[in-house]
N, CA, C and O of each residue as an XYZ file, in Angstrom:
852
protein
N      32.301     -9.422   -144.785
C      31.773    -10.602   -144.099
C      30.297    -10.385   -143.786
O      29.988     -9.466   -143.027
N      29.343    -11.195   -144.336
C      28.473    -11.095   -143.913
C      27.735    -13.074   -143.241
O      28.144    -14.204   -143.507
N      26.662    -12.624   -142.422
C      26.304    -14.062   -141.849
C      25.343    -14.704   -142.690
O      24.470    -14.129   -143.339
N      25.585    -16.084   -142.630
C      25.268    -17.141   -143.787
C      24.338    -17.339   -142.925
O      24.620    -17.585   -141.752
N      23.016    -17.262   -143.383
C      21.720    -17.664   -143.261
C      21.728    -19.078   -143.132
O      21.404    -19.659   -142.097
N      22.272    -19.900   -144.680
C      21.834    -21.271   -144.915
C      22.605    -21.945   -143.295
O      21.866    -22.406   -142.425
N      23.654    -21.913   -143.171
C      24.202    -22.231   -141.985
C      23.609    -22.436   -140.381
O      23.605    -23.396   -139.611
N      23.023    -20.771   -140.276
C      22.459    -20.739   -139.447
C      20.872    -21.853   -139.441
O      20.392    -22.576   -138.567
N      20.535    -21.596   -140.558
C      19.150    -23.007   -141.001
C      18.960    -24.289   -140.363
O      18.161    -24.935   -139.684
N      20.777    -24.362   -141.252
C      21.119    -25.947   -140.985
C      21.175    -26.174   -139.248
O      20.791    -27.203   -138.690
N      21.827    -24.789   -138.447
C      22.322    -25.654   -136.875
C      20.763    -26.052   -136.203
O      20.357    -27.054   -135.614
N      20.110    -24.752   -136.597
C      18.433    -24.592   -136.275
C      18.230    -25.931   -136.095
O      17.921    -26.570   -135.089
N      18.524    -26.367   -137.592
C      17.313    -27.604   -138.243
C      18.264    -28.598   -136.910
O      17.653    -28.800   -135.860
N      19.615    -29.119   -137.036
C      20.052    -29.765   -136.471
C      19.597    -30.362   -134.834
O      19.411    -31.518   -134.456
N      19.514    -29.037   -134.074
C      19.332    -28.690   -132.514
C      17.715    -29.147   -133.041
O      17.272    -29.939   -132.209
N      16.887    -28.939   -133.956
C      15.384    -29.679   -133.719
C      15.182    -31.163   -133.985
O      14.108    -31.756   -133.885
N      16.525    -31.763   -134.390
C      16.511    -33.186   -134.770
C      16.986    -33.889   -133.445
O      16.618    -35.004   -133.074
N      17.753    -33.161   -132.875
C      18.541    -33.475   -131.347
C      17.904    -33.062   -130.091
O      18.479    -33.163   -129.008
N      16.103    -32.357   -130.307
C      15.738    -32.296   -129.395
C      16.319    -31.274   -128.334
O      16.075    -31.281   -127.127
N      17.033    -30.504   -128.936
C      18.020    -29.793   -128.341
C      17.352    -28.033   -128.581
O      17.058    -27.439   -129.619
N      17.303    -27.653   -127.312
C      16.862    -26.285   -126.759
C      17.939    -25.364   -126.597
O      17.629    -24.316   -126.030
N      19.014    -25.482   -126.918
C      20.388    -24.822   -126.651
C      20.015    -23.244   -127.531
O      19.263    -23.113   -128.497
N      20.770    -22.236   -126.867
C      20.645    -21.064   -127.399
C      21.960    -21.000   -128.205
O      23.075    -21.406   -127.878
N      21.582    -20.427   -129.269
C      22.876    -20.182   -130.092
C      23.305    -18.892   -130.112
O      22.522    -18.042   -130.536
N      24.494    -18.540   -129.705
C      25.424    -17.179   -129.150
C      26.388    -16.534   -130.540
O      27.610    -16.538   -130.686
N      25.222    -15.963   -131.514
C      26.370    -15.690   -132.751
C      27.900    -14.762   -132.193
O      27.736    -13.703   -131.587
N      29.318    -15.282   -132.470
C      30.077    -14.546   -131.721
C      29.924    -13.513   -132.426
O      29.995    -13.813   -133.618
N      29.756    -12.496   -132.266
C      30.044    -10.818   -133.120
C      31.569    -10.546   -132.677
O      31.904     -9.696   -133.502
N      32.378    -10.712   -132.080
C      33.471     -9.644   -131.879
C      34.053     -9.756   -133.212
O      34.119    -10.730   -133.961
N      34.636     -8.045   -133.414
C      35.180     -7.718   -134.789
C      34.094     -7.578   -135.648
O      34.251     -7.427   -136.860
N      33.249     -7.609   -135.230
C      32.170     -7.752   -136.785
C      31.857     -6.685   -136.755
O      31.889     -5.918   -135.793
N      31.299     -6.381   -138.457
C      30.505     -4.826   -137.704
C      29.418     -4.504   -138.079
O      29.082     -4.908   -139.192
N      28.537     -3.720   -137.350
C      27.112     -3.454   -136.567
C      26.811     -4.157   -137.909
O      26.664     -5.373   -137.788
N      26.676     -3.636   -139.242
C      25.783     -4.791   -140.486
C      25.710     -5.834   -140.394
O      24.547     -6.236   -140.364
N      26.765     -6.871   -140.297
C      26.639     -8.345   -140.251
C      25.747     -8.116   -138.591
O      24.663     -8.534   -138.997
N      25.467     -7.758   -137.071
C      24.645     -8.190   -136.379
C      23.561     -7.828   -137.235
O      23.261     -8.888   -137.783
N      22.748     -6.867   -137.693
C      22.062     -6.629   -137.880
C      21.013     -7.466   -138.907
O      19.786     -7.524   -138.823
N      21.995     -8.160   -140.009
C      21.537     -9.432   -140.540
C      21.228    -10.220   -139.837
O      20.086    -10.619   -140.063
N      21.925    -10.885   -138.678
C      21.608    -12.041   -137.921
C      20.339    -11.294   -137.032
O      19.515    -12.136   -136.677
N      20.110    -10.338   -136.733
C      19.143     -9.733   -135.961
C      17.347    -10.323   -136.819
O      16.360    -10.931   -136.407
N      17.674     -9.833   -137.857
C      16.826    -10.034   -139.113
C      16.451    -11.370   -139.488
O      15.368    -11.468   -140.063
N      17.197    -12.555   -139.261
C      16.872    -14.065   -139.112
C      16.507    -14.401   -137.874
O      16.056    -15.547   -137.859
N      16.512    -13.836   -136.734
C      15.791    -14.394   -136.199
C      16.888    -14.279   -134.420
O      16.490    -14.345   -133.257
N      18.061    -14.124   -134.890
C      18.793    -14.469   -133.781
C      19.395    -13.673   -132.484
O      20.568    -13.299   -132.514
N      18.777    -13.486   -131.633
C      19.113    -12.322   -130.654
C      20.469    -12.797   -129.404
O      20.876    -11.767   -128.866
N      20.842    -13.447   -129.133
C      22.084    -13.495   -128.867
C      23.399    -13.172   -129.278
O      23.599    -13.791   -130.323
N      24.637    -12.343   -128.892
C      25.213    -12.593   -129.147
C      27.058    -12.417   -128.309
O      27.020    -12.095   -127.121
N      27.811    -12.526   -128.635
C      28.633    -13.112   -128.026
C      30.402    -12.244   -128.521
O      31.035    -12.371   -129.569
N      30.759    -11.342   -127.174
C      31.881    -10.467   -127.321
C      32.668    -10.762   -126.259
O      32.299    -11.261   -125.196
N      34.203    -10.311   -126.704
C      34.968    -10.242   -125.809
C      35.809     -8.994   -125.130
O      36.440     -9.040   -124.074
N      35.596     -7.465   -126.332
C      36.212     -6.668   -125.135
C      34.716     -5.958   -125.333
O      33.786     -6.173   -126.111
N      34.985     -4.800   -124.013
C      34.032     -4.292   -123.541
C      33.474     -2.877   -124.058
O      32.264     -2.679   -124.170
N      34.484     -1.865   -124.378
C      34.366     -0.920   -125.081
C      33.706     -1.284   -126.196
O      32.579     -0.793   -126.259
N      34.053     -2.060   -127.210
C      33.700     -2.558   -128.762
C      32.065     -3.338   -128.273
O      31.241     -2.945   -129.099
N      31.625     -3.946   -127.600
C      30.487     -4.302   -127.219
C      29.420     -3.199   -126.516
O      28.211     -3.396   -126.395
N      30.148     -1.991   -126.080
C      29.506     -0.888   -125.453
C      29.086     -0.504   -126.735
O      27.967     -0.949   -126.987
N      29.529      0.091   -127.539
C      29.574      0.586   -128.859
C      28.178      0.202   -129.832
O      27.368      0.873   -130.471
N      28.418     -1.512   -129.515
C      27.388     -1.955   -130.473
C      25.609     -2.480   -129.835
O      24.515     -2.889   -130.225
N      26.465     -2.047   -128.481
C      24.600     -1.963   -127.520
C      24.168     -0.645   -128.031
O      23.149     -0.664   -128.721
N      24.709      0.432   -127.841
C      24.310      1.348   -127.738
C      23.440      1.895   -128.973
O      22.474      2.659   -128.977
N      24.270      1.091   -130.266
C      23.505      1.314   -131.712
C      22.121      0.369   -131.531
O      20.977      0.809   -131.420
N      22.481     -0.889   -131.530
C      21.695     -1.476   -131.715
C      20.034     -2.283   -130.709
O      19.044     -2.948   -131.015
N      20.578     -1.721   -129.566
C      19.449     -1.679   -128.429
C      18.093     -0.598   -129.203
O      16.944     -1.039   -129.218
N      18.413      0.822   -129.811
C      17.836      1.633   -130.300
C      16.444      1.109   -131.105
O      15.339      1.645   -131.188
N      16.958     -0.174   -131.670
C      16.028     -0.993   -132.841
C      15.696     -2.009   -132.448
O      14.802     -2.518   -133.125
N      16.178     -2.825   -131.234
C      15.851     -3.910   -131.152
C      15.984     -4.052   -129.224
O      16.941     -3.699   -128.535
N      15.254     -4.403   -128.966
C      15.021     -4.324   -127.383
C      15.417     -5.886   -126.541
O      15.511     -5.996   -125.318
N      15.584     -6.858   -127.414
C      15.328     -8.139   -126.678
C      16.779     -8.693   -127.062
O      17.003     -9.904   -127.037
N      17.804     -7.706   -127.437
C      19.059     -8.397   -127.866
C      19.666     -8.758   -126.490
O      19.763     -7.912   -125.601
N      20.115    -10.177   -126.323
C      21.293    -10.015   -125.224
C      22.614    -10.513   -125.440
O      23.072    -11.427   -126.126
N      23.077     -9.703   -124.706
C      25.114     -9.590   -124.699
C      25.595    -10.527   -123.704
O      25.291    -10.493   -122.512
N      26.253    -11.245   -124.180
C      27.530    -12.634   -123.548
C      28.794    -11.750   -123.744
O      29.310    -11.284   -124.760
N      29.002    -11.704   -122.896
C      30.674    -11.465   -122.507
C      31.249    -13.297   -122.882
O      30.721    -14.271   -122.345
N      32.135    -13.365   -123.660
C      32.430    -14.622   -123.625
C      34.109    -14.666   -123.487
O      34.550    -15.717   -123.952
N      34.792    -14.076   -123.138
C      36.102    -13.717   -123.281
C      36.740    -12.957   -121.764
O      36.072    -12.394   -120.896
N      38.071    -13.141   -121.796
C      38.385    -12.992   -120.228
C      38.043    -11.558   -119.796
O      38.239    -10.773   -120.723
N      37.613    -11.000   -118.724
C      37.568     -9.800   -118.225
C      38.451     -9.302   -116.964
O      38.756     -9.775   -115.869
N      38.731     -7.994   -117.742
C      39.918     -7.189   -116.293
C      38.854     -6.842   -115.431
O      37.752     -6.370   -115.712
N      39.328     -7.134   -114.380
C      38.594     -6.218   -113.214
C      38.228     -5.003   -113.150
O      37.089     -4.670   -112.822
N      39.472     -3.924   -113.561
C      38.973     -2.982   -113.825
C      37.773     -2.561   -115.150
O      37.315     -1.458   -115.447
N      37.600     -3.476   -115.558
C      36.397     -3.124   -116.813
C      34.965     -3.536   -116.012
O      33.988     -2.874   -116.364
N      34.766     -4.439   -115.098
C      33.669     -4.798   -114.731
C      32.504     -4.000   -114.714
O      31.500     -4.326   -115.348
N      32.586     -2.772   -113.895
C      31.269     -1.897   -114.120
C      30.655     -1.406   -115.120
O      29.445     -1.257   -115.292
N      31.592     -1.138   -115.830
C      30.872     -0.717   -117.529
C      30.901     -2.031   -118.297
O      30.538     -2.024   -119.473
N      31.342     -3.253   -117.666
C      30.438     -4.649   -118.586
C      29.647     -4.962   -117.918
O      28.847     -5.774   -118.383
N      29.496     -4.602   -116.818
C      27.516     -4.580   -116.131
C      26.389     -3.990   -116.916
O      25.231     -4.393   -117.028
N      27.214     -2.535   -117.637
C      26.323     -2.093   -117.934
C      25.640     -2.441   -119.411
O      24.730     -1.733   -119.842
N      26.181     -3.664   -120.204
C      26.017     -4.212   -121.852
C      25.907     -5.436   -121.347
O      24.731     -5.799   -121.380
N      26.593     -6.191   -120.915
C      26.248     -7.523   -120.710
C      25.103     -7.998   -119.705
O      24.774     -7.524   -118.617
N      24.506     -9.295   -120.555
C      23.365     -9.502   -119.297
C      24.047    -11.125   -118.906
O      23.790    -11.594   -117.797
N      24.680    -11.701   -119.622
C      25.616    -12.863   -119.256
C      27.003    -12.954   -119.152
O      27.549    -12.202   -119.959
N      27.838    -13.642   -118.408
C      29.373    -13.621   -118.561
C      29.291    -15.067   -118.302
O      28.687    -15.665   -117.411
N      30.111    -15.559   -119.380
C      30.681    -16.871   -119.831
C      32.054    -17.284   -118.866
O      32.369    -18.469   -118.752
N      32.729    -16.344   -118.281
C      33.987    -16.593   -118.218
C      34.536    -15.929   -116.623
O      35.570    -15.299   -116.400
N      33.464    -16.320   -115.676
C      33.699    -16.111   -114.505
C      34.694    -17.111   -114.105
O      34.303    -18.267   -113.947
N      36.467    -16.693   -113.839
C      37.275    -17.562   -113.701
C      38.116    -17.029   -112.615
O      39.288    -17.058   -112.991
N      38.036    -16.689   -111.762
C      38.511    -16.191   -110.930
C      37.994    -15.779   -109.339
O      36.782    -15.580   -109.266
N      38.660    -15.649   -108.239
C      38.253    -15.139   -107.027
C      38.108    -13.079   -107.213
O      37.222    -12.255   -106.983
N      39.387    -13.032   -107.687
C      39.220    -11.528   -107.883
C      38.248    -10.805   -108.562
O      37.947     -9.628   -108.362
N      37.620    -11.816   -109.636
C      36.958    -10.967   -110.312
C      35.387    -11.120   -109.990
O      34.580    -10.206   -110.161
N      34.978    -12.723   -109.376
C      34.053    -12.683   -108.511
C      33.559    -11.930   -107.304
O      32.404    -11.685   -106.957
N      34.979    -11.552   -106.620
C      35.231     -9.965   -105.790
C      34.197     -8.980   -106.391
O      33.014     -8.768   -106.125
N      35.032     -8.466   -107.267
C      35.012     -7.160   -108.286
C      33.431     -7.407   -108.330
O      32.874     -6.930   -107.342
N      32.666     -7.971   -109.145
C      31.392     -8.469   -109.338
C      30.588     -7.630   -108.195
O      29.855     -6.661   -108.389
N      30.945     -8.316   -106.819
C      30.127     -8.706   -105.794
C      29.974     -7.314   -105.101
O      29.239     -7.064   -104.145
N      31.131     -6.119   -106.020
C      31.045     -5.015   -105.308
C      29.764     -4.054   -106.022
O      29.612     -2.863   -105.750
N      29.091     -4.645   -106.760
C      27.860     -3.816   -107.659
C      26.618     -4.884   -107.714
O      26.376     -5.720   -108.585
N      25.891     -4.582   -106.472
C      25.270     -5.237   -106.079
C      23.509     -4.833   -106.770
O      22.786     -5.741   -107.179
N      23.218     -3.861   -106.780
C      22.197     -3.482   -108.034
C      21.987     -4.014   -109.525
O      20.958     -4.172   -110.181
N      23.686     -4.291   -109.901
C      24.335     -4.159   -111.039
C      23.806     -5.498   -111.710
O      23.103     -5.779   -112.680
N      24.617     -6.316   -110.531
C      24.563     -7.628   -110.383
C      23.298     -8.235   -110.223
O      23.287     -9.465   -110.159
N      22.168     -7.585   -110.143
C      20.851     -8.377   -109.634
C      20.096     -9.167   -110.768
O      19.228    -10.024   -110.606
N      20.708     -8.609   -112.162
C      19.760     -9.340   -113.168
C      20.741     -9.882   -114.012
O      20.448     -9.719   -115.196
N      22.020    -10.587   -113.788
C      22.983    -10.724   -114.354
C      23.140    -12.427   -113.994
O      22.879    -12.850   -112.868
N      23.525    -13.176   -114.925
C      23.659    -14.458   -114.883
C      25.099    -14.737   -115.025
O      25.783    -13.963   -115.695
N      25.705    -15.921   -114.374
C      26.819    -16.158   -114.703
C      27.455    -17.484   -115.115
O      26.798    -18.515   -114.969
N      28.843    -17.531   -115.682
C      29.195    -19.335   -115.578
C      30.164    -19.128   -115.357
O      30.866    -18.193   -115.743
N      30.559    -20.596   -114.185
C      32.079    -20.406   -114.223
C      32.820    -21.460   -114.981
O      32.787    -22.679   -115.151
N      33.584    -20.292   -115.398
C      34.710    -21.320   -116.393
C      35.639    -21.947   -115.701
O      36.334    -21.481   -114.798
N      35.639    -24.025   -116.554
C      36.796    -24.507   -115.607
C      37.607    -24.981   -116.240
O      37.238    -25.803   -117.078
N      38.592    -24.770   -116.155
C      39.288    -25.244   -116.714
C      39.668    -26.809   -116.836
O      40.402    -27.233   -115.943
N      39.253    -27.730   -117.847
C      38.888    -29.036   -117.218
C      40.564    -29.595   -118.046
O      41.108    -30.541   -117.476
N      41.230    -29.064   -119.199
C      42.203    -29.928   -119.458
C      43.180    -29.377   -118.381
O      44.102    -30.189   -118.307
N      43.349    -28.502   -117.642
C      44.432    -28.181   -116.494
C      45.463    -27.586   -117.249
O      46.634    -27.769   -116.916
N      45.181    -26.926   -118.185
C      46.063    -26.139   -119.034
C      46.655    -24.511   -118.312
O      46.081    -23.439   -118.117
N      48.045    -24.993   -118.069
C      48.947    -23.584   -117.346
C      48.578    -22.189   -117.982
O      48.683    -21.125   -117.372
N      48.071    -22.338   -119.463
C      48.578    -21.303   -120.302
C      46.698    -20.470   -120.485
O      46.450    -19.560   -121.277
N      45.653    -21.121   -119.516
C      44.721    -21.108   -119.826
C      43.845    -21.243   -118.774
O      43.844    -22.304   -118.151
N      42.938    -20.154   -118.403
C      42.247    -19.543   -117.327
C      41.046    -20.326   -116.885
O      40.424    -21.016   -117.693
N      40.713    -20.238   -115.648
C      39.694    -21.427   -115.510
C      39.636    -22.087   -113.629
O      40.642    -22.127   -112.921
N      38.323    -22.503   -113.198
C      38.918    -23.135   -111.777
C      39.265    -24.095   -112.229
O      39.018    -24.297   -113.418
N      40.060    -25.179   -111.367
C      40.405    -26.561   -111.897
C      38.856    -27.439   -111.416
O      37.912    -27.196   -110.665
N      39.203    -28.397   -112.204
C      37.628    -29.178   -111.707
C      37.125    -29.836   -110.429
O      36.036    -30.240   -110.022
N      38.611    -29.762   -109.876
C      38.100    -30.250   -108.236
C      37.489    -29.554   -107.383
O      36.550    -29.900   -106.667
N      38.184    -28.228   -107.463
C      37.586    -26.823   -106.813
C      36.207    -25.664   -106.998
O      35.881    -24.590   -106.492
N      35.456    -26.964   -108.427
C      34.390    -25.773   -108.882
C      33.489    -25.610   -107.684
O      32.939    -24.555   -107.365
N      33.367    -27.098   -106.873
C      32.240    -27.275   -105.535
C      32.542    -25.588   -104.680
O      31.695    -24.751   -104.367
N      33.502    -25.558   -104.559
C      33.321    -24.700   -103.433
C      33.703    -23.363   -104.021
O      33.494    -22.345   -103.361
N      34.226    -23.305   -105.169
C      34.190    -21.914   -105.599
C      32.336    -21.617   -106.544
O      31.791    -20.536   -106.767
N      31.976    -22.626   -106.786
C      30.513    -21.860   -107.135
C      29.837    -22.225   -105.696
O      28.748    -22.733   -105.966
N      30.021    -22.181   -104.250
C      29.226    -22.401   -103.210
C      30.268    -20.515   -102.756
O      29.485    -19.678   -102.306
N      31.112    -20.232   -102.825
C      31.652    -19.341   -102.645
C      31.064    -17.744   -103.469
O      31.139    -16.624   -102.965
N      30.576    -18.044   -104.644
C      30.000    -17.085   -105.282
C      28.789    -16.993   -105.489
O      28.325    -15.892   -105.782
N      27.981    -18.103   -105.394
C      26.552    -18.269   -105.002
C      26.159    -17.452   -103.339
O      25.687    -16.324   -103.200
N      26.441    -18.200   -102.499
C      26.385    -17.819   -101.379
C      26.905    -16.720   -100.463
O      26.266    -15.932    -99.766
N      28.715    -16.907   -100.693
C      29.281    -15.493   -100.269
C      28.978    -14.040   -100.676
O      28.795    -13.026   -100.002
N      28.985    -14.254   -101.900
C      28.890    -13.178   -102.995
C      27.743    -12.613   -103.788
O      27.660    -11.545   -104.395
N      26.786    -13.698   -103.616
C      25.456    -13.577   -104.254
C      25.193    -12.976   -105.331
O      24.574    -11.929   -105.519
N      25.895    -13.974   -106.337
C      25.965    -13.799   -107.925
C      25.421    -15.181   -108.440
O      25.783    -16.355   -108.370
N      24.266    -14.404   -109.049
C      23.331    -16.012   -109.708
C      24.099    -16.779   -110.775
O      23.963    -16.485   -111.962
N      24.998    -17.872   -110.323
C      25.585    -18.599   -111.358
C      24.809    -19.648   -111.364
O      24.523    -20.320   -110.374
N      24.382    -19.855   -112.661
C      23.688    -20.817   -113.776
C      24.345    -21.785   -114.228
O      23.614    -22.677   -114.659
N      25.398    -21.976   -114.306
C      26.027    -23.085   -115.243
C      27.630    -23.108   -115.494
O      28.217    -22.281   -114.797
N      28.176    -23.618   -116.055
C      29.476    -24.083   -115.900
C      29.778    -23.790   -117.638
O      28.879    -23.872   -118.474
N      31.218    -23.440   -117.973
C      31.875    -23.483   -119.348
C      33.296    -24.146   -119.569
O      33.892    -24.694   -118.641
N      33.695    -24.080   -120.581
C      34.927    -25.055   -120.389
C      35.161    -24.725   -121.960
O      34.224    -24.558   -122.740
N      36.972    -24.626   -122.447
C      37.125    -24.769   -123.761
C      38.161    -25.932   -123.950
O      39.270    -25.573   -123.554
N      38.148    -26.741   -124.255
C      38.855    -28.357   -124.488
C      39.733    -27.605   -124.836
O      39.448    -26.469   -125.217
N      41.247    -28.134   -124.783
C      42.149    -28.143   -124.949
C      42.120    -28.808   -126.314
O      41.470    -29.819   -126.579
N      43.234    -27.833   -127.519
C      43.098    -27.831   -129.057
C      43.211    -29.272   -129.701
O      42.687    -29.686   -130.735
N      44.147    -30.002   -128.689
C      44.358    -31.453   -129.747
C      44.300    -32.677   -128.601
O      45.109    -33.556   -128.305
N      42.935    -32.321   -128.082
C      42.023    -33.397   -127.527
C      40.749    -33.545   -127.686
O      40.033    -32.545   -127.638
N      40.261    -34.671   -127.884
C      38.613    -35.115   -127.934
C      37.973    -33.976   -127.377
O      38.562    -33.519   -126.397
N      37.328    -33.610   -127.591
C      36.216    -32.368   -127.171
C      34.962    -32.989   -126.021
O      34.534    -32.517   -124.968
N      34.639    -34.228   -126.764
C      33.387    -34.721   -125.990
C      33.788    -35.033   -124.540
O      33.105    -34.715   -123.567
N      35.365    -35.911   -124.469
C      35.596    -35.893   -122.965
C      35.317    -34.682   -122.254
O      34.480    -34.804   -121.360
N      35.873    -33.391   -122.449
C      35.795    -32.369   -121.475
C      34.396    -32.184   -121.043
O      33.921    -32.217   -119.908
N      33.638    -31.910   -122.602
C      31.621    -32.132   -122.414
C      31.687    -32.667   -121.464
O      31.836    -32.028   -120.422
N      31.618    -33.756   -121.464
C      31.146    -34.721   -120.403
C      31.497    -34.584   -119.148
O      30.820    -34.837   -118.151
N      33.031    -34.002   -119.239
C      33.132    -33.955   -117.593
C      32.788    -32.755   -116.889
O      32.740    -32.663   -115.662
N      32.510    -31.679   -117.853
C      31.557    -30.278   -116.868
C      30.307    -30.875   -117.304
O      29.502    -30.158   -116.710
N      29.575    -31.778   -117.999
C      28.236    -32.074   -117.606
C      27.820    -32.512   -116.372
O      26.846    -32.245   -115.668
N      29.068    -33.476   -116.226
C      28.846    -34.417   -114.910
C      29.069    -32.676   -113.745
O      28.155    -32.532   -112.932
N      29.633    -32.105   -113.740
C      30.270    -31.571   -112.595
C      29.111    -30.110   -112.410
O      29.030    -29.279   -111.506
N      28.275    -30.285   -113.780
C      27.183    -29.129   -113.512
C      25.839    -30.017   -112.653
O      25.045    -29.555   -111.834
N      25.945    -31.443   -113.193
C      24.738    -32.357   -112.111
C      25.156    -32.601   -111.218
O      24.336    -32.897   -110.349
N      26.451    -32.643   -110.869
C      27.008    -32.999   -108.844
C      26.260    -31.582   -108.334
O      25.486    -31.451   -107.386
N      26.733    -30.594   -109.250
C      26.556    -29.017   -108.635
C      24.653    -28.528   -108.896
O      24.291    -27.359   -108.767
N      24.048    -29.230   -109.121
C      22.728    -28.518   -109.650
C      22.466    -27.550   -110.234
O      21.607    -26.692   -110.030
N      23.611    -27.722   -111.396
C      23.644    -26.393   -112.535
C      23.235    -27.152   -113.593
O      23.848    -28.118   -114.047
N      21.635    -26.474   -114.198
C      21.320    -26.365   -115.403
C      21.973    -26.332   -116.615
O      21.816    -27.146   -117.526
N      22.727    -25.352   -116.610
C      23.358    -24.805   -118.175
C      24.544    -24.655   -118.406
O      25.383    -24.075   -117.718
N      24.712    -25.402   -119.817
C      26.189    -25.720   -120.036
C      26.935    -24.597   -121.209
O      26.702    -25.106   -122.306
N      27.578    -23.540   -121.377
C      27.911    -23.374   -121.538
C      29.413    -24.132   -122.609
O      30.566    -24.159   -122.177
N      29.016    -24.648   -123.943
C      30.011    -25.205   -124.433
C      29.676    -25.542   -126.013
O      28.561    -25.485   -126.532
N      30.797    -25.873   -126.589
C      30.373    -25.596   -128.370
C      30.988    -24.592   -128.816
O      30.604    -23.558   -128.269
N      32.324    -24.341   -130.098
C      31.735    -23.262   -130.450
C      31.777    -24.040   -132.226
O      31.147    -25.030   -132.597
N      32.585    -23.317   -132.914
C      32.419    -23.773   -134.560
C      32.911    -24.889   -135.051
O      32.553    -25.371   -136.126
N      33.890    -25.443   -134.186
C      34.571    -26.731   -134.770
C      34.218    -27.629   -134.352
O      34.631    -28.606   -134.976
N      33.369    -27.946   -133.221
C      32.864    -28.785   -132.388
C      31.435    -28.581   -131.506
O      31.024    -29.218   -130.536
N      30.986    -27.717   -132.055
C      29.302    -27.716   -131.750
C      28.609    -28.723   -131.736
O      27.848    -28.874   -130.780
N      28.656    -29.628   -132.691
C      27.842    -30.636   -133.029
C      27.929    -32.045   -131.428
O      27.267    -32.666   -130.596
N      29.328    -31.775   -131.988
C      29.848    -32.571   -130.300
C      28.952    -32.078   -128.849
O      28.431    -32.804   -128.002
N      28.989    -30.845   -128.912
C      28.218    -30.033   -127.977
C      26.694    -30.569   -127.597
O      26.101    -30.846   -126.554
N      26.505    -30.566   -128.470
C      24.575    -30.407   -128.885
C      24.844    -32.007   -128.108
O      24.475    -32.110   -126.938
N      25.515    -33.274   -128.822
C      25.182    -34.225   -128.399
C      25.791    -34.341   -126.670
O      25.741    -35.511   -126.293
N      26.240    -33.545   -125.783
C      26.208    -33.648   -124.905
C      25.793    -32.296   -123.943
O      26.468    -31.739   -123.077
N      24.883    -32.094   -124.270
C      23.215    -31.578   -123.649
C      23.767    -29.950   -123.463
O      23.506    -29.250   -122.485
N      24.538    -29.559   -124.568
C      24.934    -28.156   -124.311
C      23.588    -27.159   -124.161
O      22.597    -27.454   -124.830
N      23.556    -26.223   -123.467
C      22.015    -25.226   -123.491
C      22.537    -23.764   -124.303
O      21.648    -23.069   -124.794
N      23.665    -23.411   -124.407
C      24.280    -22.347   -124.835
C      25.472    -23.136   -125.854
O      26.147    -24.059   -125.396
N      25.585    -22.808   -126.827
C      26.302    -22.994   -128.121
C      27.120    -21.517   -128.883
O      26.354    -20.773   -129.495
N      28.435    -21.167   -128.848
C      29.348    -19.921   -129.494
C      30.028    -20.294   -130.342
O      31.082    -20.921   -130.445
N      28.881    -19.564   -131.355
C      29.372    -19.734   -133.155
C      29.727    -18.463   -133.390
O      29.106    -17.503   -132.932
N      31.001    -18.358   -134.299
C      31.343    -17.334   -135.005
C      31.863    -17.498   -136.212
O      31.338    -16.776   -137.059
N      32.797    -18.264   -136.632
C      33.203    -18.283   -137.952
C      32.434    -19.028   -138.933
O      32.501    -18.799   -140.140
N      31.643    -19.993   -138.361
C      30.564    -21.019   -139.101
C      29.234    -19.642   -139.492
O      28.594    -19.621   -140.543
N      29.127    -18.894   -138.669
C      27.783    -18.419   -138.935
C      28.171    -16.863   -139.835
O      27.482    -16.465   -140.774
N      29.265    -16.219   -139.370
C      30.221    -15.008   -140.027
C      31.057    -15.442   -141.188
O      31.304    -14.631   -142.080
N      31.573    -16.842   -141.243
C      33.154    -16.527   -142.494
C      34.125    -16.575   -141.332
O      34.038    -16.302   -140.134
N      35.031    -16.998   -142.086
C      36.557    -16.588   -141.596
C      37.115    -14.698   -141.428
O      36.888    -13.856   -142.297
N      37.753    -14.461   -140.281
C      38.205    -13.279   -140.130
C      38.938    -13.233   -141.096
O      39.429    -14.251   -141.583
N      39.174    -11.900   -141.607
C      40.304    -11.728   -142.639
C      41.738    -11.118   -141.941
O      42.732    -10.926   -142.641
């Protein structure tokens, strides 16, 4: 597997037709260090993992050569992993929880240059992690304030066999009640949807990698 340039061209070209400033988060998990290193080489320094060991691994190579890469945690995190994903990640996508906003709040150095989003769960899916959308008010006034973890923005993954743009829309609305900037949303099947509702962060992986084998 390696990453398709022309692809990556096309979202480029796309996000400059849409006026759109969104960062694009190539997912790397599973990939290995060659395919980042291509996308490194076009241009693209984001990118986007879910366990922590396997992302330790590929800071450690690739920080060596390249200084301005940054790491998205985009995938759920144990508590017990938190301190050593302080130490690779400079974003987490998937702040969904009280406990783990806890956990966070206990590495307070750690935490000082670290951005966050909280994920909500906007279709109310049992099987699927997230605050519900009524409760984001006071759980990002709870981790802003109690906890003093700079959360930036809000994420959300639509539920598989519904409109995508509804959910957009309703953590757009719920990041402007909240005076959060950045949306967190998009990834390969529905990016485009994204872009047209003012996503700032976009997670591509199989569009920009291939299909996993």
């Amino acid at each position: 597997m390696t990453f398709i340039l022309s692809k990556y061209q096309e979202i480029c070209q796309l996000l400059r037709d849409n006026n759109s400033t969104a960062t694009i988060i190539a997912v790397s998990k599973t990939r290995p260090v060659e395919d980042i290193k291509e996308a490194l080489q076009t241009g693209v320094r984001h990118f986007g993992e879910t366990k922590v060991q396997e992302a330790f691994e590929k800071f450690t190579i690739l920080t060596k050569d390249y200084k301005d890469v940054g790491f998205h945690m985009i995938g759920t995190l144990q508590t017990n992993k938190v301190k050593k994903a302080l130490q690779v990640f400079d974003f987490f996508h998937s702040l969904d929880r009280e406990s783990l906003a806890k956990e966070f709040s206990k590495h307070p150095k750690l935490i000082s240059d670290k951005f966050f989003f909280i994920q909500v769960n906007t279709g109310l899916e049992k099987q699927k992690s997230g605050i519900q959308p009524s409760l984001t008010s006071e759980f990002l006034h709870y981790c802003s304030y109690d906890l003093k973890l700079k959360v930036v923005g809000l994420m959300c993954l639509p539920p598989i066999n519904e409109n995508p743009k509804e959910h957009f829309l309703m953590l757009r609305d719920l990041a402007l009640k909240n005076n959060l900037k950045q949306l967190s949303i998009g990834m390969s099947s529905d990016y485009k949807t994204a872009i047209q509702c003012d996503a700032t962060f976009i997670r591509l992986g199989s569009c920009l990698f291939g299909e996993r084998k």
